[in-house]
C-alpha positions as CSV (number, residue, x, y, z in Angstrom):
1,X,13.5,2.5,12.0
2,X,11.4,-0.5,11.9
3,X,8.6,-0.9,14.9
4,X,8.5,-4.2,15.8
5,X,6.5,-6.3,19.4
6,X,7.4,-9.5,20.3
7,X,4.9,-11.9,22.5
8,X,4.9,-15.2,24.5
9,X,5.3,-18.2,22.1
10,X,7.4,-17.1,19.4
11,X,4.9,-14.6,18.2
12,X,6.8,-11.0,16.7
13,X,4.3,-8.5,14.9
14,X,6.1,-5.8,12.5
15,X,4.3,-3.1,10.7
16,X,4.3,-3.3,7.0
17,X,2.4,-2.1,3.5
18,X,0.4,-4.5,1.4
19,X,-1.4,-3.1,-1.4
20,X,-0.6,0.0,-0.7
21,X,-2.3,-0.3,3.0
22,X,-1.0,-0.3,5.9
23,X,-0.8,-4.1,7.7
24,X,0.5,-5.4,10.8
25,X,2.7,-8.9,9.7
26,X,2.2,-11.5,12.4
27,X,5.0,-13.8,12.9
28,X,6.0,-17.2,14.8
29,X,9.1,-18.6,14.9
30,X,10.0,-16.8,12.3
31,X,7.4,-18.5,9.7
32,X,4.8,-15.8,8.1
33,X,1.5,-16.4,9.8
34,X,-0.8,-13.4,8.4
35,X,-1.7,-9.9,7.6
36,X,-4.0,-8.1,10.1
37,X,-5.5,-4.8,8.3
38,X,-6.6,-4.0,12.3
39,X,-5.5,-4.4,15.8
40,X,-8.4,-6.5,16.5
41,X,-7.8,-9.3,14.0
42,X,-4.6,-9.8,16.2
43,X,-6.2,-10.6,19.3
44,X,-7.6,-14.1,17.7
45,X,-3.7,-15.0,17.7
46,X,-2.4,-13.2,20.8
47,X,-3.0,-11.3,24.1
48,X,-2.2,-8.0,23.1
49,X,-1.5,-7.1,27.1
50,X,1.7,-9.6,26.6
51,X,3.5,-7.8,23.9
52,X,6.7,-5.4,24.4
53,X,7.8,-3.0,21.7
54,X,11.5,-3.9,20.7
55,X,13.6,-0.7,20.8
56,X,16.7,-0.8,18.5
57,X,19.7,1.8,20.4
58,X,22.2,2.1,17.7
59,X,25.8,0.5,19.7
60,X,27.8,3.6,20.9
61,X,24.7,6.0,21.0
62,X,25.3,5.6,25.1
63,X,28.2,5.7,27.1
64,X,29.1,2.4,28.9
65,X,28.1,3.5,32.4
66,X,24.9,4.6,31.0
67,X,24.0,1.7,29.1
68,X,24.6,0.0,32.6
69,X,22.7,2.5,34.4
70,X,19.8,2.1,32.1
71,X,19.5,-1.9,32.4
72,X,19.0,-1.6,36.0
């Protein structure tokens, strides 16, 4: 499962390999903005504080009522 964080402003950061290292791919609007090797590159794009992980729950893993239950 891919971990992805999404931002204010169209930014969406996804964790990825270049090289053979390990990068995280910053995103806007879609368009490729740049490889950071570390967290702190990011923060001369972004407030990190503003991001929110993006979880994937496959459809049908969850009852109904829970899925209601859990968006409360």
């Amino acid at each position: 499962m891919e971990t992805r964080w999404v931002g204010p402003d169209g930014y969406e950061i996804t964790a990825a390999t270049r090289g053979g290292c390990q990068v995280l791919r910053l995103w806007r609007y879609g368009e490729f903005v740049t490889d950071c090797s570390a967290v702190d590159e990011l923060r001369r794009y972004l407030d990190l504080a503003d991001l929110c992980e993006v979880i994937t729950v496959p459809f049908g893993a969850r009852s109904p009522r829970a899925r209601t239950e859990a968006l409360r």
